[in-house]
PLY file of the C-alpha trace (Angstrom):
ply
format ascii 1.0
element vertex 113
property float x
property float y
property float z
element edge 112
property int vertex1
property int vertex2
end_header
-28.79 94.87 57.59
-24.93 94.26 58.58
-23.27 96.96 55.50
-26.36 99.62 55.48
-24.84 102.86 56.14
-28.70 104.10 57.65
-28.78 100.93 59.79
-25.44 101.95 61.00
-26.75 105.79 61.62
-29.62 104.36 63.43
-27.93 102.09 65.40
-25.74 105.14 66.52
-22.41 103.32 64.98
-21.97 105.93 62.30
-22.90 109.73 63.40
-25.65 111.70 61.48
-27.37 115.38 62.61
-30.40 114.06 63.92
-33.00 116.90 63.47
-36.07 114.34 64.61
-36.28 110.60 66.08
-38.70 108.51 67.56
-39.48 104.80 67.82
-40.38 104.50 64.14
-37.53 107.01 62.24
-35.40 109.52 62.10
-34.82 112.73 60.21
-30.96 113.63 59.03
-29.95 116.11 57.58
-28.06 115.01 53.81
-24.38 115.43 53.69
-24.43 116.07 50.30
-27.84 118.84 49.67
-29.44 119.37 47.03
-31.72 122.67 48.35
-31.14 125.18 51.14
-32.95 122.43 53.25
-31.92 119.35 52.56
-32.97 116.01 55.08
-33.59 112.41 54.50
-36.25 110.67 56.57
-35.47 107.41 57.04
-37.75 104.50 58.56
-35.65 102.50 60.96
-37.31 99.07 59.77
-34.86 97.98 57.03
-35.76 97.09 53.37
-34.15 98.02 50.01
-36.80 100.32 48.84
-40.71 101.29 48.37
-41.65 97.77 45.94
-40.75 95.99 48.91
-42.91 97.30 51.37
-45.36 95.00 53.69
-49.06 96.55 54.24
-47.31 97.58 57.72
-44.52 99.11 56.54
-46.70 100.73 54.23
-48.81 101.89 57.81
-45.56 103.26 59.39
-44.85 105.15 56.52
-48.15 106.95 56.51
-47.66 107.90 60.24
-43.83 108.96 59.40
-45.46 111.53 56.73
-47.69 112.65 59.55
-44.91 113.61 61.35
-43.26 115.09 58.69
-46.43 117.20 58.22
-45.98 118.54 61.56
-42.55 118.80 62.16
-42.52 121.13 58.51
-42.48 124.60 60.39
-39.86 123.71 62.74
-37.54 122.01 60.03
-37.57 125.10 58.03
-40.28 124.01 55.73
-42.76 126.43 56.34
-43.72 127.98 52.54
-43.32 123.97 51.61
-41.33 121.23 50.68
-40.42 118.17 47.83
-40.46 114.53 48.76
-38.23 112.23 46.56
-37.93 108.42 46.96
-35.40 106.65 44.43
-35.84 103.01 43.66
-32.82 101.22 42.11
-29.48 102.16 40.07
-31.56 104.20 37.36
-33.13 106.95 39.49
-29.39 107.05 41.19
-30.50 105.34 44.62
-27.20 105.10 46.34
-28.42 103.50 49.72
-30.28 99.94 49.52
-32.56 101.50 52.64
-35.90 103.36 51.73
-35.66 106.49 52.69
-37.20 109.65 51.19
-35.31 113.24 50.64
-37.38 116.11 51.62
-36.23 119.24 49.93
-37.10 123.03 50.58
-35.68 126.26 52.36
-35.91 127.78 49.09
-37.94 128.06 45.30
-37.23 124.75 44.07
-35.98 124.19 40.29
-37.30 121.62 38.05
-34.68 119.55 39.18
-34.23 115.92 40.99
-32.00 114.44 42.90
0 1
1 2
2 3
3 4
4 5
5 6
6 7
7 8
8 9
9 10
10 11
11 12
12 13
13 14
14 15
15 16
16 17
17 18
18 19
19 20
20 21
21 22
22 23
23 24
24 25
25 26
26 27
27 28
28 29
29 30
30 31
31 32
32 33
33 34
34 35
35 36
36 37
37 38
38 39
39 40
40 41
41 42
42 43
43 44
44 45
45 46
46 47
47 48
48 49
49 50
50 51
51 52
52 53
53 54
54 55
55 56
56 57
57 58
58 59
59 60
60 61
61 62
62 63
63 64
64 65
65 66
66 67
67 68
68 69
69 70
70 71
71 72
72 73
73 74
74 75
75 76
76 77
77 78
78 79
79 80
80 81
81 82
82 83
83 84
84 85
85 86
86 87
87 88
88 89
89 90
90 91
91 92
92 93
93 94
94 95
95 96
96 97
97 98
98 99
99 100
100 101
101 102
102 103
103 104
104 105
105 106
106 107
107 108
108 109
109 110
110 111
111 112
């Protein structure tokens, strides 16, 4: 996608602090956090958000988790961690490329993001 700000990070156009990449996505860490720990994985496939997922896109996503599940201790996300994915203007997704927030560091609130 020409305008997406995460195409652009992936692309290496716009600069991000990678924590984790491979051939299917990337881990940032969120300029603006939320938590003590704050990242965004992002899948470098682009579309807008989970609803328009393929069944292989759905796949890649699985494996991403996986690798999230492993990569916990050495992110800082040893005594756990919150997954967020916003879909559309009324859960205040800013960025029309799925991507999911992991949250942790810290006791989390009952809060969002």
């Amino acid at each position: 996608m020409q305008n997406c700000v995460f195409c652009k990070i992936i692309k290496g156009e716009i600069s991000a602090k990678k924590l984790f990449e491979d051939e299917e996505m990337m881990i940032i860490e969120d300029i603006h956090p939320q938590a003590k720990k704050h990242y965004l994985l992002i899948p470098k496939r682009h579309y807008a958000d989970i609803t328009e997922m393929t069944e292989e896109d759905a796949a890649v996503l699985a494996k991403c988790l996986r690798k999230l599940a492993a990569l916990a201790d050495a992110l800082g996300l040893k005594n756990g961690f919150r997954l967020v994915s916003n879909k559309g203007a009324d859960a205040c997704q800013s960025v029309p490329h799925l991507h999911i927030h992991i949250l942790g560091g810290e006791q989390l609130k009952d809060r969002m993001c």
